[in-house]
Structure formats: C-alpha cells, structure tokens
C-alpha positions in Angstrom: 64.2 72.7 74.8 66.8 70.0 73.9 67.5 67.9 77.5 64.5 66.4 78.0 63.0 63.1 80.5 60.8 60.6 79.6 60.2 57.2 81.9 57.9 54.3 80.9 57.6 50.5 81.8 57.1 47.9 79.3 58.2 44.6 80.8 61.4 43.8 81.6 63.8 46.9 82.3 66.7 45.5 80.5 64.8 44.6 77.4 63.1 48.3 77.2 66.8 49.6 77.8 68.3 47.7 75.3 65.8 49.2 72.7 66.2 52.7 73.6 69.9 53.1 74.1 70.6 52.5 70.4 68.5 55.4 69.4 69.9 59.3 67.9 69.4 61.8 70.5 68.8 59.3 73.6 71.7 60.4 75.8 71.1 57.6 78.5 68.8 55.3 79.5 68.4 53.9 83.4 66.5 51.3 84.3 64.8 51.9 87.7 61.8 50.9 89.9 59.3 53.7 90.3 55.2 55.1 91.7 55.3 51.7 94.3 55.0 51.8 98.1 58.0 50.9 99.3 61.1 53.5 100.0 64.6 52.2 98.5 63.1 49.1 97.1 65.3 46.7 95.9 65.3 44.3 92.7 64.8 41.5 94.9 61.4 43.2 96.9 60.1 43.9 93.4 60.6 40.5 92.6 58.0 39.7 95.0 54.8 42.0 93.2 54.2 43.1 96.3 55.8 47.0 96.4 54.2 48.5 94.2 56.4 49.3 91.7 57.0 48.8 88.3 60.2 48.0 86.0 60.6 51.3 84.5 63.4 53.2 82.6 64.4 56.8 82.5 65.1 58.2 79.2 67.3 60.8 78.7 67.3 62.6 75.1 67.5 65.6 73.4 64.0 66.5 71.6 65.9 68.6 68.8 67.0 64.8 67.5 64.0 62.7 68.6 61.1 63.6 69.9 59.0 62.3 72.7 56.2 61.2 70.2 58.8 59.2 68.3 59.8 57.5 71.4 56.2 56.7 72.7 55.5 55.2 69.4 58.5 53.0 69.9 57.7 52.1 73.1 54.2 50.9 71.9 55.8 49.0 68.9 58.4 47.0 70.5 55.9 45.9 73.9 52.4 44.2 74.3 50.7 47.4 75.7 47.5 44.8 75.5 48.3 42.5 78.3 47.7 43.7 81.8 50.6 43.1 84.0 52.7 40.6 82.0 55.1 40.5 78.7 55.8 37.7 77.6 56.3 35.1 80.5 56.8 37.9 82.6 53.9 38.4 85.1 53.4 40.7 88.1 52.3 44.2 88.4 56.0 45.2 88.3 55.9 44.2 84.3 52.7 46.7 83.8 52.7 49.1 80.7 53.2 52.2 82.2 53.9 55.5 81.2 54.4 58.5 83.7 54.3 61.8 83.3 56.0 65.1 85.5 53.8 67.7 83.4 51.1 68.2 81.6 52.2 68.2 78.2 53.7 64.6 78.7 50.5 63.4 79.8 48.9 65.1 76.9 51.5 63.6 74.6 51.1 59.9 76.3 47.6 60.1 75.9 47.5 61.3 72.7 50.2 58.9 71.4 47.9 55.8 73.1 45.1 56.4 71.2 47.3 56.5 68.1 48.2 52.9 68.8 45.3 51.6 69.8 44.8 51.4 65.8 47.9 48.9 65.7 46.1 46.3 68.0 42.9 44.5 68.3 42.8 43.7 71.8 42.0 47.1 74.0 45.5 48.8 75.0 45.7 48.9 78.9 48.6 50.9 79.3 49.0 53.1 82.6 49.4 57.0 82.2 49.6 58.6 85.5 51.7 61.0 87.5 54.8 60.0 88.7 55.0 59.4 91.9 58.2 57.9 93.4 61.3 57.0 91.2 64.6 54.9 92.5 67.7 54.0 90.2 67.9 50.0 90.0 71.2 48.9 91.3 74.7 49.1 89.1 73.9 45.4 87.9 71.1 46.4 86.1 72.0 49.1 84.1 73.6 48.9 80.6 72.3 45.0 81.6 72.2 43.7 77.9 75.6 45.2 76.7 77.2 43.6 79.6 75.1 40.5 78.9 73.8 40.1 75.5 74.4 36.3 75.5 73.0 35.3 78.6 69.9 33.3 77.5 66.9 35.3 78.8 68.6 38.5 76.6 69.2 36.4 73.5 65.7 34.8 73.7 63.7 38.3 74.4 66.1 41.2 73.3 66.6 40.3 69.8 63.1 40.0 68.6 62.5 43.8 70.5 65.2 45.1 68.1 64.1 43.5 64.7 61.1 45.4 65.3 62.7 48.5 66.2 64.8 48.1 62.9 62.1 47.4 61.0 60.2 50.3 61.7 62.6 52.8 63.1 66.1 52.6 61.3 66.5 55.9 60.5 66.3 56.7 64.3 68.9 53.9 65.1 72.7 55.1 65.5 
C-alpha cells in the first residue's frame, strides 16, 4: 500500500504533532480541527467548545515502515485516553480522544487496538472511534507549532514528558 492516512485527537494538536513527526515512515503530520458543526472553523471558534470539533492531526506515513497499529499504540501511550474531554488542564470537547476512521479496516484496526489498551489502564478508556465526518487544516501558525516553539512554556511544560514516553517505549521507531 505504502501512502497511507491516519487522523486522531489526543489533547492538544501541537503536543500529539510533536510526538508523531519524529517517527520512521511518518511523512507529515498536520494539525487540524475536524467531525464539528461549523464550516471553516477557526482556532479561535474552537477555542470556545462550542463547534463541535476536536483538535485533531492528520498523519501521513508509509505503512511498509510503520504501521497504523504501531501508531495507534503510540497514540494511546503518550495521551490519557481515560479522561473524557480533557488532558491535562486542557478541558473542552475539542481535547476529546478521538480517533476517526475513512474505511472499514481503520475502524477495525482502532477498535481492535483500544481494547488492546484498555489492559494498560485502570480507569475505562473512553476514546471516540467514529467516521470522519468534516476535516479543516488549522491555520500556518499551528503547524510544525513545537519546532518553531519548543521553548515557549506551555511546550516545554507538556511536550517533553509526551516524548520520554515515546522514547521509552518506541525508540526503535524514532528517527
């Protein structure tokens, strides 16, 4: 297959980005707003709760280098996919733990690779897996946000913690 798509929300889009752009095989990551009410949201009406939408990112790989099971088991690793609506001292609907799916297959593979979590956590996993519905890039600013800002203080206080975890489970995936 090789190019492949897979888009998911766990908090924060620049924290979730930040993960995933530093893995083999992930070609791009975008952070983006998607399955809300409003058309052309903007970071400032997500901001509010009230749209709909969630903080999502779009990952772009090739599944010949990492597969979309590796990357769901990232995703539940390096988020709280117990708390509904909030990570960390983020709250709102837009921070839900979300994972859409296009096809079949990657709903099969989402649901699959929830239940395989669910043995990592105590508390009942209350991730979303649902169709996806709308999907709208987050403006310039927000894209490649940590790179660009790594020592603004919300990134050094959040970020860095994400990616000890990732390391400590995942460094063979890590370029």
């Amino acid at each position: 297959m090789a190019q492949q798509e897979l888009i998911v929300g766990g908090g924060c889009f620049w924290c979730t980005e930040a993960v995933f752009e530093v893995l083999k095989g992930v070609n791009d990551v975008e952070s983006g707003y998607a399955n809300g009410e409003m058309l052309d949201p903007t970071y400032q009406d997500i901001c509010t709760g009230e749209t709909g939408h969630a903080e999502v990112i779009k990952i772009t790989y090739d599944d010949t280098i990492i597969t979309s099971d590796t990357l769901l088991d990232i995703f539940f690793t390096i988020h709280n996919p117990t708390t509904l609506n909030q990570q960390g001292a983020d709250r709102g609907t837009q921070y839900r733990s979300i994972i859409l799916y296009c096809d079949e297959e990657t709903k099969e593979v989402a649901k699959a690779s929830l239940e395989a979590a669910q043995a990592d956590y105590s508390d009942r996993i209350v991730t979303i897996i649902e169709p996806l519905k709308s999907y709208y890039k987050a403006e310039s600013y927000h894209q490649d946000y940590y790179r660009q800002n790594s020592m603004q203080g919300y990134c050094m206080a959040v970020i860095p913690p994400k990616l000890a975890k990732l390391k400590a489970k995942f460094a063979k995936e890590i370029e």
